[in-house]
Structure formats: structure tokens, C-alpha cells
C-alpha positions in Angstrom: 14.9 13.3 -18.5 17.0 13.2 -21.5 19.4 10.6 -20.3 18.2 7.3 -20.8 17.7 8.3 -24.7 21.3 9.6 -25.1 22.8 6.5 -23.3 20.7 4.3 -25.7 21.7 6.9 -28.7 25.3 6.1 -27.2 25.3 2.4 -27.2 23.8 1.8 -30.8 26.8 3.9 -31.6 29.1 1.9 -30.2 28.0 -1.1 -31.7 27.6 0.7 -35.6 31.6 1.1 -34.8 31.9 -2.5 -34.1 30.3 -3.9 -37.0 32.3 -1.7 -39.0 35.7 -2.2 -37.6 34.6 -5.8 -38.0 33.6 -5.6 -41.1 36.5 -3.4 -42.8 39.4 -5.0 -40.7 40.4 -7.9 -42.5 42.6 -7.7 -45.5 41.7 -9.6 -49.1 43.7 -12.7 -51.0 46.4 -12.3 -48.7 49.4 -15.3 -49.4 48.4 -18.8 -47.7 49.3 -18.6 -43.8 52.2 -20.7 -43.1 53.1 -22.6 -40.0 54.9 -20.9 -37.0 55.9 -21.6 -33.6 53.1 -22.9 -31.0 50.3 -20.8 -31.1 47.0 -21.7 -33.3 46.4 -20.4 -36.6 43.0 -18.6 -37.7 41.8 -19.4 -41.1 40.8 -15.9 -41.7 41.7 -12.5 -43.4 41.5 -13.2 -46.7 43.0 -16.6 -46.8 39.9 -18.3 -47.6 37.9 -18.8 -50.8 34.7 -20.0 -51.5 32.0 -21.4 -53.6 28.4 -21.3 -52.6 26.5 -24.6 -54.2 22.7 -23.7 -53.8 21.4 -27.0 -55.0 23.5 -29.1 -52.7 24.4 -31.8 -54.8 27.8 -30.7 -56.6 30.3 -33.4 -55.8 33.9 -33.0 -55.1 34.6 -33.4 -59.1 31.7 -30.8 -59.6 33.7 -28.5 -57.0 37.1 -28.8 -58.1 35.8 -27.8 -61.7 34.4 -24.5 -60.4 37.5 -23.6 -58.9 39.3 -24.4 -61.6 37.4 -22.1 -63.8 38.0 -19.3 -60.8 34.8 -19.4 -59.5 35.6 -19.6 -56.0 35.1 -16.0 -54.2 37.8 -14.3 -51.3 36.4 -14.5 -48.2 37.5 -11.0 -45.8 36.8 -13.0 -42.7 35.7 -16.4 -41.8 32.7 -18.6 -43.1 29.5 -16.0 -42.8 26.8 -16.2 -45.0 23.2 -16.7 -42.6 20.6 -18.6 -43.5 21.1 -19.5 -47.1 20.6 -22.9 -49.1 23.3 -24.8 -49.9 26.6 -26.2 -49.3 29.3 -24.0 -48.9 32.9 -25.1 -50.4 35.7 -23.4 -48.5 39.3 -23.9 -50.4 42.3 -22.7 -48.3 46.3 -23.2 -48.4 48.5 -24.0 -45.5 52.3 -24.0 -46.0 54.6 -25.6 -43.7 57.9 -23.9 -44.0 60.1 -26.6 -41.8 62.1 -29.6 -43.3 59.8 -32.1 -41.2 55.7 -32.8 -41.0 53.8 -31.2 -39.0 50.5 -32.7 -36.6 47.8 -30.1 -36.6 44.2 -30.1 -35.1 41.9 -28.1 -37.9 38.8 -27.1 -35.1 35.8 -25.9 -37.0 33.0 -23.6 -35.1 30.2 -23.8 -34.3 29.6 -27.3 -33.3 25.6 -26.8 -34.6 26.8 -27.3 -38.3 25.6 -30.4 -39.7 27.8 -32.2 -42.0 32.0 -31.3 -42.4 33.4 -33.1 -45.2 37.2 -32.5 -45.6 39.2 -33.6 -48.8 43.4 -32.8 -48.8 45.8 -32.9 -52.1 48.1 -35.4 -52.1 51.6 -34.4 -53.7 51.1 -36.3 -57.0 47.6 -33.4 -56.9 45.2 -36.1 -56.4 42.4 -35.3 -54.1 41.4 -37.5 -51.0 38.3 -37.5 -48.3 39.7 -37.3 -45.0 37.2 -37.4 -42.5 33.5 -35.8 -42.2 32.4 -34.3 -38.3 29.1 -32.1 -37.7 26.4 -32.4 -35.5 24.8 -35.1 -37.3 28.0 -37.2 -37.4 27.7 -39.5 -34.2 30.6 -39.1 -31.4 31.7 -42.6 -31.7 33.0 -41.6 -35.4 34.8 -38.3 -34.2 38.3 -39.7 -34.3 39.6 -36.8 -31.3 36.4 -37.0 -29.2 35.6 -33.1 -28.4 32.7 -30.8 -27.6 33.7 -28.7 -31.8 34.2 -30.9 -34.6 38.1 -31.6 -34.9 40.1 -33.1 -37.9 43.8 -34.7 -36.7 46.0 -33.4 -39.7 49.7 -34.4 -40.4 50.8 -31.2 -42.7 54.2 -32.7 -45.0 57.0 -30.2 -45.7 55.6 -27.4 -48.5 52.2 -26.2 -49.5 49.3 -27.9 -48.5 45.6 -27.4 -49.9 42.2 -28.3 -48.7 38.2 -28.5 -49.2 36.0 -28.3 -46.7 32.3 -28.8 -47.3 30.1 -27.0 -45.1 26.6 -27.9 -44.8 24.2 -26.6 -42.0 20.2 -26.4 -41.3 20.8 -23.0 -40.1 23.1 -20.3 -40.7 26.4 -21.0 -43.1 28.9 -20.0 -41.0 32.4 -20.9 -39.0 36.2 -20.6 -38.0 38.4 -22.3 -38.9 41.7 -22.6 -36.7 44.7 -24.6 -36.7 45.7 -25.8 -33.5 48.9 -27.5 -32.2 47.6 -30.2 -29.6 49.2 -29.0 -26.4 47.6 -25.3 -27.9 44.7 -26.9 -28.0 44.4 -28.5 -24.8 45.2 -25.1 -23.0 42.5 -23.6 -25.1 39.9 -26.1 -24.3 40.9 -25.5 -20.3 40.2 -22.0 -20.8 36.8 -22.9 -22.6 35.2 -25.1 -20.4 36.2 -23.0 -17.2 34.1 -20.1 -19.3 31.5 -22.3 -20.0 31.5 -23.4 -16.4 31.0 -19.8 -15.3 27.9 -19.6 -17.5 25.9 -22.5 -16.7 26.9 -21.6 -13.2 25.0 -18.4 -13.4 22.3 -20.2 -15.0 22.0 -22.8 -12.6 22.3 -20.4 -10.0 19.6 -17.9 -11.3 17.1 -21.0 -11.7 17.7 -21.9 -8.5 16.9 -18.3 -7.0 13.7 -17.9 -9.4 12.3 -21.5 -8.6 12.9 -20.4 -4.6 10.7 -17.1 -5.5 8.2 -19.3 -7.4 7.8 -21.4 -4.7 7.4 -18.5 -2.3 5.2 -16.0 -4.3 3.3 -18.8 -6.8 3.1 -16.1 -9.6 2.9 -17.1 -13.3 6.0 -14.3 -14.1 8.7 -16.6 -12.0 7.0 -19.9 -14.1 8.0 -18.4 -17.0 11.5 -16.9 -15.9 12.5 -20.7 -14.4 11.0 -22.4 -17.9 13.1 -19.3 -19.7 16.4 -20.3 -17.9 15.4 -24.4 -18.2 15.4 -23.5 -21.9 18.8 -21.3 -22.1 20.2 -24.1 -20.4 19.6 -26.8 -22.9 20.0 -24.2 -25.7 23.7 -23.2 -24.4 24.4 -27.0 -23.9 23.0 -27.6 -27.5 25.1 -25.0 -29.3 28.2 -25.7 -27.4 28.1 -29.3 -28.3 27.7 -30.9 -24.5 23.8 -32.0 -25.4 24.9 -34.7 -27.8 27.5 -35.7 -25.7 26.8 -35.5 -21.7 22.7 -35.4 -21.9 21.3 -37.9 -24.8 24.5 -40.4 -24.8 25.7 -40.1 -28.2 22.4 -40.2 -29.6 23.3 -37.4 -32.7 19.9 -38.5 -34.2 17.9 -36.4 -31.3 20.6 -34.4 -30.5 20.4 -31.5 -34.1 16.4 -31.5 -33.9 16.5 -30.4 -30.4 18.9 -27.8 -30.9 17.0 -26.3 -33.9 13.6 -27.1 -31.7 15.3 -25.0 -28.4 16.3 -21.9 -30.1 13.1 -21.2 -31.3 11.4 -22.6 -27.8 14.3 -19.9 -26.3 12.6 -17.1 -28.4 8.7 -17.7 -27.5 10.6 -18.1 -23.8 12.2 -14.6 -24.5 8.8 -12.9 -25.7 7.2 -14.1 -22.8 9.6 -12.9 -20.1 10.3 -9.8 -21.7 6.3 -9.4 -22.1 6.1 -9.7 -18.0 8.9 -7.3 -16.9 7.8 -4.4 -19.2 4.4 -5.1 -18.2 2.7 -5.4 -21.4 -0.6 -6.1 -20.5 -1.3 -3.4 -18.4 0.6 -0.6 -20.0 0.9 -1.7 -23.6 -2.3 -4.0 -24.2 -1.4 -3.8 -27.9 2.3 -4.6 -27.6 0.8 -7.5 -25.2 -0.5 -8.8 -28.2 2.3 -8.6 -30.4 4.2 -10.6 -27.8 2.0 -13.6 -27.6 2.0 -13.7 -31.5 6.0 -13.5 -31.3 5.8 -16.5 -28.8 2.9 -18.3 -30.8 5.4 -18.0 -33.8 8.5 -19.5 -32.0 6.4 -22.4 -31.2 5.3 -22.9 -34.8 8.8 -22.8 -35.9 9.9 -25.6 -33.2 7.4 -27.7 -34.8 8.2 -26.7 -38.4 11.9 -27.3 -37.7 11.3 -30.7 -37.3 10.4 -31.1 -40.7 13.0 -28.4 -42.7 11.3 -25.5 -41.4 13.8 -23.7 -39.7 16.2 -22.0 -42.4 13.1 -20.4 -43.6 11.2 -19.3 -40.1 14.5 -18.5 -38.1 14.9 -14.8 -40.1 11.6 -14.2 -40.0 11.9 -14.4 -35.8 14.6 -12.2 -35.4 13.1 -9.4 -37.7 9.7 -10.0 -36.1 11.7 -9.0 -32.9 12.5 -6.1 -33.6 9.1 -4.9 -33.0 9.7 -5.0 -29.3 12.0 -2.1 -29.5 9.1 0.5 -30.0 7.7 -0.3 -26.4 11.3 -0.6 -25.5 12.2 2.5 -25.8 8.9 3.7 -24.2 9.8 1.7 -21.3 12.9 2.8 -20.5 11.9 7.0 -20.8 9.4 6.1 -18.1 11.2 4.3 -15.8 14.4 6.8 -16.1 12.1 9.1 -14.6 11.4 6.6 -11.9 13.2 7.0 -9.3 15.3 4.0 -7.2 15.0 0.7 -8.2 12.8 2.1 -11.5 15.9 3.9 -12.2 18.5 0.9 -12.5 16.0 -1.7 -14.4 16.1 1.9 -17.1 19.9 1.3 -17.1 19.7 -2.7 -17.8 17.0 -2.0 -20.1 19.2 0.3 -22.1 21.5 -2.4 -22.5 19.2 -4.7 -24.3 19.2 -3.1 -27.6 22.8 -3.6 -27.9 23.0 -7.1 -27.1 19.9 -8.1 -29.3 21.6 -6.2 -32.6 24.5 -8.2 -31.3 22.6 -11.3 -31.7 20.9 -10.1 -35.1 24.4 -9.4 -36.3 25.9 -12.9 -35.0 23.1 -15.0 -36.2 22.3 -13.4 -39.6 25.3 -13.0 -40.6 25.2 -9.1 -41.1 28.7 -8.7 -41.2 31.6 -11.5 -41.1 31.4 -14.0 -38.9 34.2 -13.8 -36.1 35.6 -14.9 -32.8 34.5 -11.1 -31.9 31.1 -12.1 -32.7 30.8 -14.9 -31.0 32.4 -13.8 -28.0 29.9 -11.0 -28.2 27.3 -13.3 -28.8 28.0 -15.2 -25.4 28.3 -12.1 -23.5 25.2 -11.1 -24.9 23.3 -14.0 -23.7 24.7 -13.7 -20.2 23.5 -10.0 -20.5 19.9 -10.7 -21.3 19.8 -13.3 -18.8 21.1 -11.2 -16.3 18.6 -8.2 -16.9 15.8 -10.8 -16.7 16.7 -11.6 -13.7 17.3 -8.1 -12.2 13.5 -7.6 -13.7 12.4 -10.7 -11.8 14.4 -10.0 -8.2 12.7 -6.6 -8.5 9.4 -8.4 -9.1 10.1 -10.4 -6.1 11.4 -8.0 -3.9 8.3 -6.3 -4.7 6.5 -8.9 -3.9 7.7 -9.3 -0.5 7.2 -6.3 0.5 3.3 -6.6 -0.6 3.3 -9.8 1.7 4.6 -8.1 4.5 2.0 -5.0 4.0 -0.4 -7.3 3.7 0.5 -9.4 7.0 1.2 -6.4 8.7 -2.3 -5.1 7.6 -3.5 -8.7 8.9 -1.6 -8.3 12.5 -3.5 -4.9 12.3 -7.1 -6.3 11.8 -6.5 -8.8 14.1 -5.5 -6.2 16.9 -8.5 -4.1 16.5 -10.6 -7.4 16.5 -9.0 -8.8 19.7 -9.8 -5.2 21.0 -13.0 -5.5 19.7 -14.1 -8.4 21.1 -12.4 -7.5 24.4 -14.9 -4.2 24.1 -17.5 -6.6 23.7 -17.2 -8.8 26.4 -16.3 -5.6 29.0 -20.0 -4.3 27.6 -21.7 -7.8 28.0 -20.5 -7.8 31.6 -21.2 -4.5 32.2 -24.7 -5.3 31.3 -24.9 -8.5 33.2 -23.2 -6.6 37.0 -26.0 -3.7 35.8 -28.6 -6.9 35.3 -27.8 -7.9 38.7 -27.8 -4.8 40.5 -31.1 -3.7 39.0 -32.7 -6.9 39.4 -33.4 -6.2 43.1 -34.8 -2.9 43.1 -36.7 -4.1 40.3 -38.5 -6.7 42.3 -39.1 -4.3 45.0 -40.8 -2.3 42.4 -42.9 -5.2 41.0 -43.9 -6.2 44.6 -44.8 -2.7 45.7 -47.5 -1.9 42.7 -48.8 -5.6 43.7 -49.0 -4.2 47.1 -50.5 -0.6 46.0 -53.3 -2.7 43.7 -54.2 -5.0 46.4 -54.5 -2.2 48.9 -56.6 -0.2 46.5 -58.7 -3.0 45.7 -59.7 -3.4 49.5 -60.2 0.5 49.8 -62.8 0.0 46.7 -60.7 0.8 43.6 -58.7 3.1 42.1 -59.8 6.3 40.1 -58.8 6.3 36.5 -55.7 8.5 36.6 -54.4 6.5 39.8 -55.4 3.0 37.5 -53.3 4.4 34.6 -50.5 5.5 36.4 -50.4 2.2 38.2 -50.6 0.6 34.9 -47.8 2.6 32.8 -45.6 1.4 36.1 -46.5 -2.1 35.5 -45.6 -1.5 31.6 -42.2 0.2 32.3 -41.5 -2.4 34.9 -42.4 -5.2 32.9 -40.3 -3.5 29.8 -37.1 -3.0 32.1 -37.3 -7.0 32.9 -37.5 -7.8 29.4 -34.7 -5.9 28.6 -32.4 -7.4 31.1 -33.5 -11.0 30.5 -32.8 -10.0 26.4 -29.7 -8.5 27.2 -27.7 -10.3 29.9 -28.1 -13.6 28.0 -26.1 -15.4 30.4 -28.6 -18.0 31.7 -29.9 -19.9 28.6 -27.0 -19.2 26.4 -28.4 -16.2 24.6 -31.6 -18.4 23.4 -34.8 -16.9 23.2 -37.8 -19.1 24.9 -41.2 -17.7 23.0 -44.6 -18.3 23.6 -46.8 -19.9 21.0 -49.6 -17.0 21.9 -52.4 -16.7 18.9 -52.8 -12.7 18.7 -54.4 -9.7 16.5 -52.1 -7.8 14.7 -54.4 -5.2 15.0 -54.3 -5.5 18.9 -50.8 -6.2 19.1 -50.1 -2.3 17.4 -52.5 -0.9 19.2 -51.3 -2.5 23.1 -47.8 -1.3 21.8 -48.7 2.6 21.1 -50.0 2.5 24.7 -46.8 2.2 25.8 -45.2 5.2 24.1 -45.5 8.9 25.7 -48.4 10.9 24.8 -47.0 13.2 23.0 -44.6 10.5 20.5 -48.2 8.4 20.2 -49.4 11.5 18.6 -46.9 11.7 16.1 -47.9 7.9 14.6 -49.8 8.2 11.6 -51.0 4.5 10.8 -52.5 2.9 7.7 -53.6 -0.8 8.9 -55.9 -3.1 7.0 -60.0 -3.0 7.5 -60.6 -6.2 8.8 -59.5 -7.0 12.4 -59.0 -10.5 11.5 -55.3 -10.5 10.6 -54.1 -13.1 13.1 -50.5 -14.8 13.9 -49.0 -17.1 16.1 -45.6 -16.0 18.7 -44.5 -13.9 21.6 -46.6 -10.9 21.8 -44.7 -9.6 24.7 -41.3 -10.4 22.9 -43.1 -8.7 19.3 -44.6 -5.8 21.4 -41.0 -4.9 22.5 -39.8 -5.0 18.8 -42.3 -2.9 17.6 -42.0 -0.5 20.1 -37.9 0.0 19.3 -38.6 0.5 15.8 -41.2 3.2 16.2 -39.2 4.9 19.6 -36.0 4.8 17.2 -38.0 6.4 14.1 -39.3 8.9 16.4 -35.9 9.7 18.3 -34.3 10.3 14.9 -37.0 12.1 12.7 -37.2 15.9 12.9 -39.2 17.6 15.9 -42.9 17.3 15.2 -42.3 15.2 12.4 -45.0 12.2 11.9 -43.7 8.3 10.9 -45.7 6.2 9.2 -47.0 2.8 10.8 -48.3 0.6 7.2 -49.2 -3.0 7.8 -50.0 -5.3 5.3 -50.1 -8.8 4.0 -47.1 -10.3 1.7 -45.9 -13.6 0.7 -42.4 -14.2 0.8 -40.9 -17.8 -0.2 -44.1 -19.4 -0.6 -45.1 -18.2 3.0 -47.7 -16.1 3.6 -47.0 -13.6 6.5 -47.2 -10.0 7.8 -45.3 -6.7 6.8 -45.0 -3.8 9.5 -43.5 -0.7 7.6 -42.2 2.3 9.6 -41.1 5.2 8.0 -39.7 8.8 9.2 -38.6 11.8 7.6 -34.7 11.7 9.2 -31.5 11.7 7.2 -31.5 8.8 4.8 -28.8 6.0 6.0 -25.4 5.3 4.2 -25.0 2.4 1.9 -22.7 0.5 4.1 -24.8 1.4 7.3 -28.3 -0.2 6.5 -27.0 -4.0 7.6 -24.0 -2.7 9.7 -26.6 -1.0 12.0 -28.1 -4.4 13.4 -25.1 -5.4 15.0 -24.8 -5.3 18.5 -23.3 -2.4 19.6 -23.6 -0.2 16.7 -25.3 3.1 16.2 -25.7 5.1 12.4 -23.8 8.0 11.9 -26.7 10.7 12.3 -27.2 9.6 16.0 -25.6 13.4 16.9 -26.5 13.9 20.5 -29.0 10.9 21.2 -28.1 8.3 24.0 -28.0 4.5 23.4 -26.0 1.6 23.7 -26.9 0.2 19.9 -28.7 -2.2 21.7 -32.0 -1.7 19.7 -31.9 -2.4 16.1 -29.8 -5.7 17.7 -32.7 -7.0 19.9 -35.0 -5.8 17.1 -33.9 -8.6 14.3 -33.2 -11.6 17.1 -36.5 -11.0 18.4 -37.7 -10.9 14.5 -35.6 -13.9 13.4 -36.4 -15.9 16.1 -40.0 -16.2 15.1 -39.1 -17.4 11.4 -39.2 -13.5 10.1 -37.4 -10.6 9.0 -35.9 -7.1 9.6 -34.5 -5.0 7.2 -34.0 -0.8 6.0 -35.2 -0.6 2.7 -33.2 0.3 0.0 -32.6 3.4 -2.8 -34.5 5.8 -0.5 -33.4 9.7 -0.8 -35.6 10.8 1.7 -36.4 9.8 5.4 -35.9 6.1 6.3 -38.0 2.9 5.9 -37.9 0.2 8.0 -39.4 -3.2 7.3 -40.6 -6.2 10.1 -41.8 -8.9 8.3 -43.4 -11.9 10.3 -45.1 -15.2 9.5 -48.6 -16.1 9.7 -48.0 -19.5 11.5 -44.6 -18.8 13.1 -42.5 -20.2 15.0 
């Protein structure tokens, strides 16, 4: 578990060794270089001086009078001083040890510094301007057109000296190398195919990240494709191909964008890095310190347009380095992660290395070198490539919640097809049972015709015969209603009512003749005084409603249990109407079951042993909402159940 804190132990190390190897290498006020075969010559190691003017105004005069009085200061290394006000004066010697003179290209790095202004000695000692480059110097002016500011220098027999003025909106800082031209051009080969291998990967990672956006539409991939748009121009900006390739030669837009990019590139970077640690959901307060970090890179784009940026670039980096405390978090818990967890803990680890690397680059911590800067680049290509192993994990992640989800989609779809296939096997079930009892039925109906007109003729029934004749003609008529409701396969599953005017009063009481003795016993009913309560539908349609909903609160109510019948008045939605409540003492219904339980086909889940098709409830509420009413269990009971009818006064 200790791992992934030794490896980032290990790394820091390594790069506290680097700054200090880079730091302590050089050598101080060594002799002035001298000319030698065909290889370029490094301004560094001691064999420049220099002479920080923090008002910016000294002139060339103002300059050489400093030196004079031995003012000027041994660099160890190249030009590194961060972000300081000022022009920096570099002095440095070059001797040229052959009989002849000598052509050399003096190529000065970084290409984001401003203004160049280099002045030679002649041999009477006199001191001359030769040329100024920078980024604000337009191409047209550059007399060797070239992404880093160049100066074409003939170098006579003997010593030569120079000042170079150095002034830069950011950090003060550069190399200085002397290149023959044939070096040169083998150098710039080898430069440009690096920088082609960079934007390459960028181009190529925005192309894979604006695929995924497209895909998965998720904000995280917006902001990783709008992080690599900005690296992009950044990269182009700082290696001097904006100006050039991208705003034809227009210098005047070219240095505000670059200053306006690297702080768009940091807000870019707190917002990605923000997403692939998952700030918001695991570190809400860290979340927070990463939109201020990104709210602050976009104030400092718009400051830099008026001076801003020497002042707010520091304070960016150092405000950074909060987001190494849920850094380190992050990569303890996903160490102990394993697969895919596991490797983003590895890339992870990396990042503090490469941002100290950046710190140390930008800042100026130690001196300014072409380790540094090759550090730098690799850095960048680091970070850029952990983002994006954070985003393909994102997507790949993703994916597979799209497939789960169309898998769980196929699934649903399956048991819904079966379902319905259920369904329609029951419907014609029903109807081939509809059709075979549809015959014996009407024998049934004829013969009680028959055994009533024959007992007519004979001079009447006795009363047991009379009611046993008439609970046949109830059950008969009740099994014909239940087909007709059921088979709904001539009219379409439409309900024809009668507009009868009935009692309620006499519509309860015709319906408890039709249950057995003994379950008409068990009815305990509390119905309104007057016998006036009147309403307009199908009273043998209502009837068989009524009698489900008391059979059902019966059937599942404990043995000898009573249910209560409670009618009443109530207006609902500006309607007056009728309320039959039935209510049992059975097991109260689940939470999901009380609407659930009306569709056809379904029974509740303390049906135990009892018989049904889950017909009831069904026919129940289309009988009910067919006359303009209402069925419904009612809620936040924890005992028995209630169940509800409610039915207009004037309907249908």
C-alpha cells in the first residue's frame, strides 16, 4: 500500500538532484569562448555578465558606464532571472582565433521575449546597434526569417565584444548560441521534426477526444478537446510558428495572445485535472479551489492585456501548488485500486515531477538551460499524455455503461415482448373459454326460462324453489357479464352503458344479495339516512364492481373477519358525486402494489393460496372510469386495507 508514496518520494528526489547538478555545474568567469571547428557555441558557463536595469530606461551610454565601473554580475549559466522588471544587459566576448572573419548566426531563446537589441565594438572601441529581433519585432524586419530570433554576425580576426538588451513581459530569460549556418540548418531539421512529433500527438489526441465527445456528449471530453485547442496555440505561440504560419506576420496580435494562452492553458489545466481526480464528488472542497484557480487564469488573460501578466503569472504557479494535497490523496487511493485504477496511480505519480519541472523552468528557480527546456517540453507532453490516459479511461468507462445500459435495454425489451406475448396467449385463452362457455351458458339461460314458465303454469313456485331459481339467474347473468367484459373482442374493448337513474341505497343492497350467506354476514355497512341518494349509469355494470370489491375484501381478510361498506357524499373537482369505502382487516399492501394491482393480470403479494386470474381489480376501475369516476387503495394505512369507488352524481 506503500508504493505509490515511495515512487512519488523517489521521483521528487530525482528531480532535487537535477536542479542541483543544474544549478552547481557550470563554472564562473571562465576566459571568453573562442571559435572552433563547425559545431555551435553556447553562450554559457560563466562567460556571460550582466546588468539588471529595473527602471528600463538606461541607454546604451547609461549601460556601458555601469560596466565600466564593474557593475556587471557573472552569470553560471544562461540568462535566468523569472519574472522580474527590467531590461536585462548581457555583455559577452567571442574570440576568433583564425587569420580570416568569421559568419556566425547568434540564435537567442525563447522566441516569447519581446525586444533584442544587439550593439558590437568596432576595432577603433566604438560601439554600434546591429539589429533588434523579439516577438514584438515584425517578421518582415528579421533579416534571416526563422521561427527564434537570429542575428547574421561576421566575427573579424581577434576579440570580439557585445551587448544584448533583453527585454520580456514575462520571465527574463534565454540562450544564447553561436551557430555556423550549415550547423544551424541541421539543427533547425532536427527541431521542427520534434516539433512535428508534438503537435502530432496533439492533433491526434484532439482528434480522439472530439470522437469521444461526439459519442458520449459529456462536459469532461469539452473541456479535454478545449484543453488540447489551447496547448495547441500555446505550443505554436512559444515556439514562434503563431506569428508566423497563423496571424500572417501580424506581431501586433501575435505577443498578447501568447501572454493571453498561457494563462487560458492554466484555467484549461485546473479544469481538466479537476474532472479526472473527481473533485466534486470526492473532494467538494478541493472542487472549489479548482474553479478559483481557473477563475484566476481567466482574470490574468484579461489583465495581461493591459501589463498584468509579470505580476499574476507567479502568483498562478504558486497557487498551483495547492492541487498537490488532493494529489497525493488521489493517487494512495487509486494505488490500492486495482487494474486500470492502478496505472492512472502510476501517471498520476508522474505529475509532480513534471509540474516542479515547470515551476523550475518558468520561475527561474535555478539557471535557465537547454536541460530545462528540454525538460520543460517533455513535461508538457507528459501532462498531456496523462490527461488523456484520465480521459480514454473516462471513455472506456463510459462505453461500457452504454453497453450495460443497452444490454439492460435488450433485457427489458425481452421480458416485454414476453410479456405481451403472455398477454395475448391469456386474452385468447379467455376469448376460446368465452366461446366454449357461451353455449352451455345459453342452454342454462333457456332452461330456467323453461323451469319458470313451467312453474308458472303448475301455479308458482314455493319460496326456496323462487330463490334458488333466482340465485341461478344471478350467477348466470354474472358469468355473461364476465365474458362480454373480458373477451373484448367484439366492440374493441369499449364498454356500452346504460344511462339507468338508480338508488344507491338499492344498488348496495341488490348487490349483497348476490354474495353467499355466510360472506353477506360478514358486511358491516354504515350508509346515509336518507334513501334519496340517486345517480345516473349501468347498474348492472356498477353491481358487478361493487361486488369484486367486497368478494376481494372478503377473500383476503382473516376468517370471520367483518369489512366495512361506508358510503357517502364528496365533491371532487367541482363535481359532486358518491364515495363507496370498503375496508378489511388483511395484510396492508406494499407501496409499489397499491396502483400496480389494477393492471390486468396482476395479483398483490399476500394472495397465498387464493385463485384468480387478476382479473378483478382490472374490470373494477374500467367499469369505474368508464362512468366518469374513480378507484383507488388508500394510502399510509398500517392496518387492513381501504379501498375507495368514487362515482358521479350525473355520470356518464
Amino acid at each position: 500500500m506503500k508504493t505509490a508514496p515511495a515512487l512519488l518520494w523517489c521521483l521528487l528526489g530525482c528531480f532535487a538532484w537535477f536542479l542541483c547538478a543544474d544549478a552547481f555545474s557550470a563554472d564562473r568567469g571562465l576566459p571568453p569562448p573562442s571559435l572552433s571547428g563547425e559545431g555551435p557555441l553556447v553562450l554559457s558557463d560563466g562567460h556571460l555578465t550582466h546588468w539588471l536595469d529595473r527602471s528600463g530606461e538606461a541607454s546604451l551610454a547609461e549601460a556601458l558606464a555601469v560596466r565600466a565601473q564593474g557593475a556587471f554580475e557573472s552569470l553560471p549559466g544562461p540568462l535566468g532571472l523569472g519574472y522580474v522588471d527590467g531590461v536585462a544587459w548581457l555583455y559577452f566576448e567571442v574570440d576568433n582565433l583564425e587569420a580570416q572573419d568569421q559568419f556566425r548566426l547568434l540564435e537567442v531563446r525563447p522566441p516569447s521575449l519581446d525586444r533584442l537589441t544587439l550593439y558590437t565594438q568596432d576595432g577603433a572601441g566604438a560601439w554600434h546597434r546591429m539589429g533588434v529581433q523579439g516577438d514584438r519585432i515584425k517578421l518582415q524586419e528579421a533579416a534571416v526569417p526563422y521561427r527564434f530570433p537570429l542575428f547574421p554576425l561576421t566575427l573579424p580576426s581577434g576579440r570580439n565584444a557585445f551587448l544584448l538588451a533583453v527585454e520580456s513581459e514575462g520571465p527574463l530569460q534565454g540562450i544564447l548560441t553561436l551557430w555556423p549556418e550549415s550547423a544551424l540548418q541541421a539543427q533547425a531539421h532536427q527541431d521542427y521534426l520534434a516539433l512535428g512529433f508534438r503537435y502530432g500527438l496533439v492533433i491526434l489526441f484532439f482528434s480522439v477526444n472530439l470522437v469521444y465527445l461526439l459519442l458520449f456528449r459529456n462536459t469532461f471530453f469539452a473541456v479535454f478537446v478545449g484543453y488540447l485547442l489551447i496547448i495547441g496555440l500555446h505550443w505554436a505561440a512559444m515556439d514562434g510558428l503563431l506569428g508566423r504560419y497563423l496571424l500572417q506576420d501580424r506581431s501586433s496580435w501575435g505577443h498578447p495572445l501568447q501572454l493571453v494562452l498561457a494563462c487560458l492553458l492554466t484555467s484549461a489545466s485546473w479544469a481538466v485535472f479537476s474532472a479526472i481526480l473527481g473533485f466534486r464528488e470526492r473532494y467538494p472542497g478541493f472542487y472549489r479551489v479548482a474553479w478559483v484557480g481557473a477563475g484566476l487564469g481567466v482574470f490574468a488573460a484579461l489583465a495581461s492585456l493591459v501589463g498584468g501578466y509579470k505580476v499574476l503569472a507567479p502568483l498562478l504557479q504558486a497557487y498551483a501548488l495547492l492541487g498537490f494535497i488532493p494529489l497525493v490523496r488521489e493517487i494512495g487511493r487509486r494505488w490500492r485500486l486495482p487494474g486500470e485504477e492502478r496505472l492512472m496511480a502510476g501517471a498520476l505519480a508522474i505529475y509532480p515531477l513534471i509540474f516542479l519541472a515547470q515551476i523550475y523552468e518558468v520561475l527561474a528557480v535555478g539557471s535557465y538551460s537547454e536541460r530545462s527546456t528540454h525538460l520543460l517540453a517533455a513535461s508538457q507532453i507528459c501532462v498531456m499524455v496523462i490527461f488523456n490516459i484520465g480521459s480514454g479511461l473516462r471513455a472506456q468507462a463510459y462505453r461500457r455503461r452504454i453497453l450495460e445500459s443497452e444490454r439492460q435495454a435488450r433485457a427489458a425489451a425481452q421480458v416485454q415482448k414476453a410479456e405481451k406475448a403472455r398477454e395475448a396467449l391469456r386474452n385468447s385463452l379467455i376469448a376460446a373459454l368465452a366461446d366454449a362457455v357461451e353455449g352451455p351458458l345459453a342452454l342454462v339461460q333457456q332452461s330456467r326460462q323453461g323451469l319458470s314458465a313451467a312453474a308458472e303454469a303448475d301455479g308458482g313456485l314455493g319460496p326456496r324453489e323462487a330463490r334458488r331459481l333466482s340465485t341461478l339467474q344471478s350467477a348466470a347473468d354474472r358469468l355473461s357479464l364476465l365474458l362480454e367484459l373480458t373477451a373484448e373482442r367484439d366492440r374493441g374493448g369499449n364498454l356500452e352503458l346504460q344511462r339507468d337513474r338508480m338508488s344507491l341505497g338499492e344498488l348496495i343492497f341488490q348487490t349483497l344479495l348476490l354474495l353467499p350467506e355466510g360472506e353477506r354476514e360478514r358486511i358491516h355497512q354504515a350508509l346515509p339516512d336518507q334513501d334519496f341518494l340517486f345517480l345516473r349509469g349501468d347498474a348492472r355494470l356498477l353491481s358487478f364492481a361493487l361486488l369484486n370489491g367486497l368478494e376481494n375484501a372478503v377473500r383476503y381478510s382473516p376468517r370471520g373477519a367483518a369489512v366495512h361498506l361506508t358510503a357517502y357524499a364528496e365533491i371532487r373537482n367541482a363535481m359532486a358525486g358518491y364515495a363507496l369505502s370498503i375496508q378489511n382487516e388483511g395484510a396492508p399492501l406494499l407501496e409499489d402494489e397499491r396502483e400496480r394491482i389494477f393492471e390486468k393480470y396482476t395479483r398483490g403479494a399476500a394472495q397465498g393460496k387464493t385463485r384468480g386470474l387478476g382479473l378483478g381489480l382490472f374490470l373494477v376501475r374500467r367499469i369505474v372510469e368508464s362512468h366518469g369516476g374513480s378507484v383507488a387503495f388508500r394510502p399510509g394505512l398500517s392496518e387492513g386495507v381501504e379501498l375507495v369507488l368514487w362515482l358521479p352524481k350525473g355520470a356518464p
